[in-house]
C-alpha positions as CSV (number, residue, x, y, z in Angstrom):
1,X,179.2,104.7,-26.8
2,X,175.6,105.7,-26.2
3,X,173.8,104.8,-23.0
4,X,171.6,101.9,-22.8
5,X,169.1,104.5,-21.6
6,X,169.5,105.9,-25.1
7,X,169.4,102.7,-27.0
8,X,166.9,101.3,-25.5
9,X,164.3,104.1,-26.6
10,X,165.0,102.0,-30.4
11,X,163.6,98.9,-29.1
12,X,160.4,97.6,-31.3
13,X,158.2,95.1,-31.0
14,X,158.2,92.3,-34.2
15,X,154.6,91.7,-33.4
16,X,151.9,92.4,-35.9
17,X,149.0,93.6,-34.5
18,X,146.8,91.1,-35.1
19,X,145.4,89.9,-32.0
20,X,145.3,93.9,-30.7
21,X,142.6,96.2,-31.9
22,X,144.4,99.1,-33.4
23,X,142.7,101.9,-31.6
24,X,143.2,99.9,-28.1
25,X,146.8,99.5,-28.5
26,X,147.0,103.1,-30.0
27,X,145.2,104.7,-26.8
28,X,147.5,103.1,-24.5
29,X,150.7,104.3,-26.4
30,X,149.3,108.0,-26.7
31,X,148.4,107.8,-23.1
32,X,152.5,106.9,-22.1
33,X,153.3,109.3,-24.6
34,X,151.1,112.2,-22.7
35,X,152.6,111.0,-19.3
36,X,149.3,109.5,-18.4
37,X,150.6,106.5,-16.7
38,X,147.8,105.3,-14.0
39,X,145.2,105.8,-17.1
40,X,147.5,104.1,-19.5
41,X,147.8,101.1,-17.1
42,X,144.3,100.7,-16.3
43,X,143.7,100.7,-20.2
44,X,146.0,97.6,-20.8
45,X,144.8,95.8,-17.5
46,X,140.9,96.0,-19.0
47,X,142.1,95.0,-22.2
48,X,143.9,91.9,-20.4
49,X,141.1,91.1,-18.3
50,X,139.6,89.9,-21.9
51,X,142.4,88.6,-23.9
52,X,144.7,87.7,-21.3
53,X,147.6,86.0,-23.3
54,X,147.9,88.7,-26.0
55,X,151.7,89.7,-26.6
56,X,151.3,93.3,-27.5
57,X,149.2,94.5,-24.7
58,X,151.0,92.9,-22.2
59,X,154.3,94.5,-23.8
60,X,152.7,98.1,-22.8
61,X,151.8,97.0,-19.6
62,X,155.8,96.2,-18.7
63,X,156.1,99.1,-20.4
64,X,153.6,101.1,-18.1
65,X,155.0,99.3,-15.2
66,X,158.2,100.4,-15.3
67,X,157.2,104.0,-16.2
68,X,155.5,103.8,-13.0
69,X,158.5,102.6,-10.9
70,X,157.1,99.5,-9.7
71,X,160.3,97.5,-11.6
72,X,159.8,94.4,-9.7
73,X,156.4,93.7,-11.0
74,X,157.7,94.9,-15.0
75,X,160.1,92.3,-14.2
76,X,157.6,89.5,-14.4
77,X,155.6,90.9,-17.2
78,X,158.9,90.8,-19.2
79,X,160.3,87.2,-17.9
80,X,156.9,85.7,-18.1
81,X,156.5,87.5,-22.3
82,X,160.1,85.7,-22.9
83,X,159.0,82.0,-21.7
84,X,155.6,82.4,-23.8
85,X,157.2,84.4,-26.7
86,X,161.1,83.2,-26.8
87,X,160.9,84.2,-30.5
88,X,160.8,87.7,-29.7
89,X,164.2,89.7,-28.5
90,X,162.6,92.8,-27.2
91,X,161.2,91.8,-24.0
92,X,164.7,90.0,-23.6
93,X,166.2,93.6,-23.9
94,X,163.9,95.3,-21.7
95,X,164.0,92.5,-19.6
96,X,168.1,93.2,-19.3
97,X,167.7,97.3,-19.0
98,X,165.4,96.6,-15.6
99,X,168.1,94.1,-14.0
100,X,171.1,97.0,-15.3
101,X,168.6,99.4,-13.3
102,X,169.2,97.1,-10.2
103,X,172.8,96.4,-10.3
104,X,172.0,92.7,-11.5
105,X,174.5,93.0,-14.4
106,X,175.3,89.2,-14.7
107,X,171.1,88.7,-15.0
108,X,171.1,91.5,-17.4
109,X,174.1,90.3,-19.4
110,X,171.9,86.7,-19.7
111,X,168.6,88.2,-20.8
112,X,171.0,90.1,-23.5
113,X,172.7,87.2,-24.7
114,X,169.3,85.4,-25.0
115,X,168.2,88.7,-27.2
116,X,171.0,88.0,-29.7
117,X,170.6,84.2,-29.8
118,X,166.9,85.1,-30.6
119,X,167.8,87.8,-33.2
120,X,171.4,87.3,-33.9
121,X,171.2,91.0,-36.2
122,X,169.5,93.0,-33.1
123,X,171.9,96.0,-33.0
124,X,170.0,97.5,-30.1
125,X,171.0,94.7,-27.8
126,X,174.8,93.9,-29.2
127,X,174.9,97.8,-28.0
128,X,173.5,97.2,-24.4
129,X,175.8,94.2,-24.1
130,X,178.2,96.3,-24.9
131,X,177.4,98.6,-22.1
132,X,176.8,95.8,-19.0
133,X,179.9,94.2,-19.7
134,X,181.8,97.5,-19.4
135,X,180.1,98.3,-15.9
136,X,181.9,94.8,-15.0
137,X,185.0,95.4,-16.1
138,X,184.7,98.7,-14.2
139,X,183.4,96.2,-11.4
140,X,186.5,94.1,-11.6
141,X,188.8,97.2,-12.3
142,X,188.0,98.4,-9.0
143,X,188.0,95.2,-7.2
144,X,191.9,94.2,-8.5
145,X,192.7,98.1,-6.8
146,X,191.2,97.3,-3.7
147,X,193.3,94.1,-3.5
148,X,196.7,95.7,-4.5
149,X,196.9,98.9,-5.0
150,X,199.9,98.9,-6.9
151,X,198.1,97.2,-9.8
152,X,198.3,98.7,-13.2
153,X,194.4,98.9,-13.8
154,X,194.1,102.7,-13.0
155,X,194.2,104.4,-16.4
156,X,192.2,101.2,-17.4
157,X,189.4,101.9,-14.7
158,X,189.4,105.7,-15.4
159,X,188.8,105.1,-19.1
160,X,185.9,102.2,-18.0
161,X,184.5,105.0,-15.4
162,X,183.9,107.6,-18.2
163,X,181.5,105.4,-19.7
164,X,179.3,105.3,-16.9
165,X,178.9,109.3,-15.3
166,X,177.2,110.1,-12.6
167,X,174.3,110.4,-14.6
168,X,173.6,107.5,-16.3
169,X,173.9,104.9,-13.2
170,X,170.4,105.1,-13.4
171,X,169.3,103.1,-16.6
172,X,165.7,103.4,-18.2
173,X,163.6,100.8,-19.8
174,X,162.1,102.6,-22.6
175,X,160.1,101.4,-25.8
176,X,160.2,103.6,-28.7
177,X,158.7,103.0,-32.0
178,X,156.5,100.1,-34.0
179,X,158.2,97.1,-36.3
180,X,156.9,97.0,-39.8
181,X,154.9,94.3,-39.0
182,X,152.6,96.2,-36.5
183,X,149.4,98.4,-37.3
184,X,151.0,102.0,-37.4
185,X,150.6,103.8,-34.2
186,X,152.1,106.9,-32.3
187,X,155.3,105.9,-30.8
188,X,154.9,105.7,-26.9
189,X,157.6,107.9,-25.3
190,X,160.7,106.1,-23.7
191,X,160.0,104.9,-20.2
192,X,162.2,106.2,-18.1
193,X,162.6,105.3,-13.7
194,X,161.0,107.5,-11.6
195,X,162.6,111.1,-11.5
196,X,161.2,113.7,-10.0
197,X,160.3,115.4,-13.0
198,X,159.3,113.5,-16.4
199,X,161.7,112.5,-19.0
200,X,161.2,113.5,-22.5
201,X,162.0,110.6,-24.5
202,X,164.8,111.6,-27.2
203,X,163.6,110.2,-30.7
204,X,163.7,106.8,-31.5
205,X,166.8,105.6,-34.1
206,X,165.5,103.9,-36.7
207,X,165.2,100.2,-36.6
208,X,168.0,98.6,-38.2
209,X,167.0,97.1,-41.9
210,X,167.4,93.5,-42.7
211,X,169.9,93.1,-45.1
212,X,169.0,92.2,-48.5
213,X,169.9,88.5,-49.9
214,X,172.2,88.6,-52.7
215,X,170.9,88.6,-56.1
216,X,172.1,86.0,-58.5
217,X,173.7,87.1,-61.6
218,X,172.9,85.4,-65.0
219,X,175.8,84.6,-66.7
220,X,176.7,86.5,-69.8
221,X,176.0,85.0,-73.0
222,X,179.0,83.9,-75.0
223,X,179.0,85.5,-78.3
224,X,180.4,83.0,-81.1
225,X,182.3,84.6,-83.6
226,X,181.1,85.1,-87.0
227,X,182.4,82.5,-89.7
228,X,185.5,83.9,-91.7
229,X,184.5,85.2,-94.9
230,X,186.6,83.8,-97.7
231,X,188.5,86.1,-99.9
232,X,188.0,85.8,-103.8
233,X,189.7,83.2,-106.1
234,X,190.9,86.2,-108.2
235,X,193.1,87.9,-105.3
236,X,196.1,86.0,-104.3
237,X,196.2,86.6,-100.3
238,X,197.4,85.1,-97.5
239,X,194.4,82.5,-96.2
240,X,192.8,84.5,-93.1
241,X,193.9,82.7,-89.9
242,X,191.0,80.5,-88.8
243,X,189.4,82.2,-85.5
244,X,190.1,80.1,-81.9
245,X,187.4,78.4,-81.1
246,X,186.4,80.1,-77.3
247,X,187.5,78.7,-74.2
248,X,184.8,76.5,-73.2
249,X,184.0,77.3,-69.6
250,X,185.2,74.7,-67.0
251,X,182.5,72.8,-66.1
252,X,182.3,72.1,-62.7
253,X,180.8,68.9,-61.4
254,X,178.1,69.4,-59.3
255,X,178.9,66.3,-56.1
256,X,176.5,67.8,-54.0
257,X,173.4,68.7,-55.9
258,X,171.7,65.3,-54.6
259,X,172.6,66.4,-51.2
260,X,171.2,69.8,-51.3
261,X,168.2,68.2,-52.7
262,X,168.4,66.1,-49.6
263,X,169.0,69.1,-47.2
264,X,165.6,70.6,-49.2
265,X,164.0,67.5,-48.5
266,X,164.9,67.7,-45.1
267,X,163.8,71.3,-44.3
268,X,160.1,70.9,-45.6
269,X,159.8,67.4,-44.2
270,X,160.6,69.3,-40.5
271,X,158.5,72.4,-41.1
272,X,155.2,69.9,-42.1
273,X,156.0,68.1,-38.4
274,X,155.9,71.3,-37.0
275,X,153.0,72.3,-38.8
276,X,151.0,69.2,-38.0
277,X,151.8,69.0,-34.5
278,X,153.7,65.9,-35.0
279,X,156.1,65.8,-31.9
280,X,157.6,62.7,-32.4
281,X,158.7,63.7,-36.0
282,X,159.5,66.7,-35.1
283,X,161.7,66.4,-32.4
284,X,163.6,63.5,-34.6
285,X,165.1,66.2,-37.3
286,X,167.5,67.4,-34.1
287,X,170.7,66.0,-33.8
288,X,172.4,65.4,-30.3
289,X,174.8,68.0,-31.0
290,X,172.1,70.6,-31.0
291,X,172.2,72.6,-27.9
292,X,169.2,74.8,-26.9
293,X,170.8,76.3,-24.3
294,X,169.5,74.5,-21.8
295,X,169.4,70.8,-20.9
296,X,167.4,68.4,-23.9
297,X,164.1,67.3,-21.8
298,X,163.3,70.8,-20.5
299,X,164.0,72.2,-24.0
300,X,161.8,69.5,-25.7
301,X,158.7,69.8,-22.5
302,X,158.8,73.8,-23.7
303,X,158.7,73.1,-27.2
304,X,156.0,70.5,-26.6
305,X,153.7,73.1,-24.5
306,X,154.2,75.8,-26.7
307,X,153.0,73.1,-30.4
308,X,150.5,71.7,-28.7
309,X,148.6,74.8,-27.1
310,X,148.5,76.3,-30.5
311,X,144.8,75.3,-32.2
312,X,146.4,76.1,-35.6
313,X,149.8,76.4,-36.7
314,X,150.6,77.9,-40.3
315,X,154.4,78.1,-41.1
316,X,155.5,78.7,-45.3
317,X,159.3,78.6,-46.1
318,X,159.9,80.4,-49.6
319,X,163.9,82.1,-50.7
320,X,165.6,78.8,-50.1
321,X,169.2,78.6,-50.5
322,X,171.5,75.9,-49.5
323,X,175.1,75.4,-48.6
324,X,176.3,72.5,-48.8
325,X,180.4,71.3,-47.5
326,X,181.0,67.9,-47.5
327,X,178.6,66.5,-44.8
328,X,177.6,69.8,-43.5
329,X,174.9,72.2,-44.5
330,X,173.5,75.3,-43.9
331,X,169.9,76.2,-45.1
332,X,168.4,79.7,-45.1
333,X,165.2,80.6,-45.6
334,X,162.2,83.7,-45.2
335,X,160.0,81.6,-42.6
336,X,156.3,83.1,-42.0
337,X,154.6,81.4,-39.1
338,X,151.2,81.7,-37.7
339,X,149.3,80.2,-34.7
340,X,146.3,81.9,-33.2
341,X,146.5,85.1,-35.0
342,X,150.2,85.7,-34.3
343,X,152.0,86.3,-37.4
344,X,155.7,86.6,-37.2
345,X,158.1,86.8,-40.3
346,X,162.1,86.8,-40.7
347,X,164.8,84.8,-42.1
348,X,165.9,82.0,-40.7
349,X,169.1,79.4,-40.8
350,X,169.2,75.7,-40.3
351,X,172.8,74.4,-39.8
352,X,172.7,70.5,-40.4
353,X,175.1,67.8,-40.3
354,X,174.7,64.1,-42.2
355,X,174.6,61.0,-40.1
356,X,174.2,58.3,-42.1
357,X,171.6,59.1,-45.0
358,X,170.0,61.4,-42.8
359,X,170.2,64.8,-42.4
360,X,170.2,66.6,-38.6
361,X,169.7,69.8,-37.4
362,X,172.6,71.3,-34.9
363,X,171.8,74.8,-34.8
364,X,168.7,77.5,-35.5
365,X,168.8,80.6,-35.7
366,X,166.5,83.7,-36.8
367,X,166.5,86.9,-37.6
368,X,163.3,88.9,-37.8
């Protein structure tokens, strides 16, 4: 299993660049690259002092922080990019390889988990996870020996062990690489904790590529058969045996076509609430059974700050396609959103129950 010091240097950021001048951005990155820290941390902070809330910039700057050993303060450039951008599963990750780098594994197994709830296809962070939860079974391993030595958990803790050598207790926070979405740019080099010499970040593996939806195939046309010539009155023969008719093709009723067009309805009717602002209406498409992950009135005050201190919020839904099982649904979609020059793409699945005439939501989830 590679080490989240390795996997980390795949991390990328599904930001476009839209609220970043390319050449700024660009500087900063080739200044990491080059090992120029100090000059690549001023950059960002005078590019902050201007556009203080912009997602990108303040990405580098964790970025730069970290590189610079000062992981406390990365820390809160991290947690503070996940509560203003919870869409987004990279700081999550980075955010996780800092609190590995203390020994906080149960706070970086959290921000993981958080990653893959965000982005439930983000390989880099299933791969971390991966990681922190072997260090604590290697953890617990060592604490059943401790309490009887007689236990049978030795050839399991020398097999956890060899996941974690001597070198690699020290895990790096590292970015590596641009999304599609971003303006193209030279890849910063991983950041690594401070070692008396510099690292030299290996190359970034590719990001992982969404897979493709499945393309409908027509059906194939059924051929009739030609008519049966007739033979001549002059030729006694045997009359030709009429041709079978084809099978017709059972036709299925279709019971649920009114409720996909329901669970249609449902899905634009939510996405213009969210789009308008309208809180009331939008908070009423949720169902009690949906569970943010935290409790219901902090999850709807977050969701309320976030709407409302957008000026403008542009979201288009195309690629719908609907499941539909008695009174459950799923929905899934290609959802582009914008608000304030942030543009983020992906796909993204509704999971919806019927109560009533009404269609809920119980669980959302995107991939980007």
């Amino acid at each position: 299993m590679p080490s989240i010091a390795r996997i980390i240097a795949a991390a990328c950021l599904s930001l476009t660049a839209a609220t970043v001048f390319a050449d700024e951005a660009a500087e900063v990155q080739k200044l990491l690259a080059a090992g120029k820290n100090p000059e690549a941390l001023q950059k960002a902070d005078q590019y902050l002092a201007g556009k203080p809330k912009d997602p990108m910039m303040r990405f580098l700057k964790g970025i730069s922080l970290s590189q610079a050993g000062r992981t406390t303060d990365a820390i809160s450039v991290f947690v503070k990019l996940t509560e203003d951008y919870p869409e987004l599963p990279e700081p999550f990750n980075n955010l996780a390889v800092l609190y590995a780098q203390q020994g906080q594994y149960d706070k970086s197994r959290n921000a993981l988990e958080m990653a893959i709830r965000t982005n439930p296809s983000y390989a880099t962070a299933y791969e971390n996870l991966g990681d922190v939860y072997a260090k604590l079974a290697s953890q617990a391993y060592s604490k059943a020996l401790q309490i009887d030595t007689k236990s049978n958990v030795a050839p399991k803790l020398a097999m956890i062990k060899d996941l974690f050598p001597r070198e690699r207790n020290s895990l790096i926070a590292s970015a590596g690489g641009t999304a599609a979405t971003m303006a193209p740019a030279p890849q910063p080099a991983r950041v690594a904790a401070p070692a008396p010499a510099p690292v030299v970040a290996p190359a970034p593996a590719p990001a992982p590529q969404p897979v493709p939806a499945p393309i409908a195939v027509p059906p194939k046309p059924v051929v009739k058969p030609a008519a049966p010539v007739a033979a001549p009155a002059v030729v006694a023969a045997a009359p030709a045996p009429e041709p079978k008719a084809p099978a017709k093709a059972e036709h299925k009723p279709e019971p649920t076509s009114g409720r996909e067009r329901e669970v249609d309805s449902t899905v634009r009717a939510w996405v213009s609430a969210w789009s308008k602002k309208d809180l009331n209406g939008y908070f009423s498409f949720y169902g009690k059974e949906f569970n943010p992950g935290k409790s219901r009135k902090a999850w709807e005050d977050e969701r309320r700050a976030r709407i409302m201190g957008k000026r403008n919020i542009s979201i288009k839904i195309s690629n719908m396609k609907i499941a539909v099982n008695g009174n459950k649904a799923s929905a899934t979609f290609r959802q582009d959103y914008r608000a304030d020059g942030l543009s983020i793409g992906g796909t993204k699945q509704l999971d919806l129950v019927r109560s009533g005439n009404t269609w809920l939501i119980v669980k959302e989830s995107s991939a980007s």
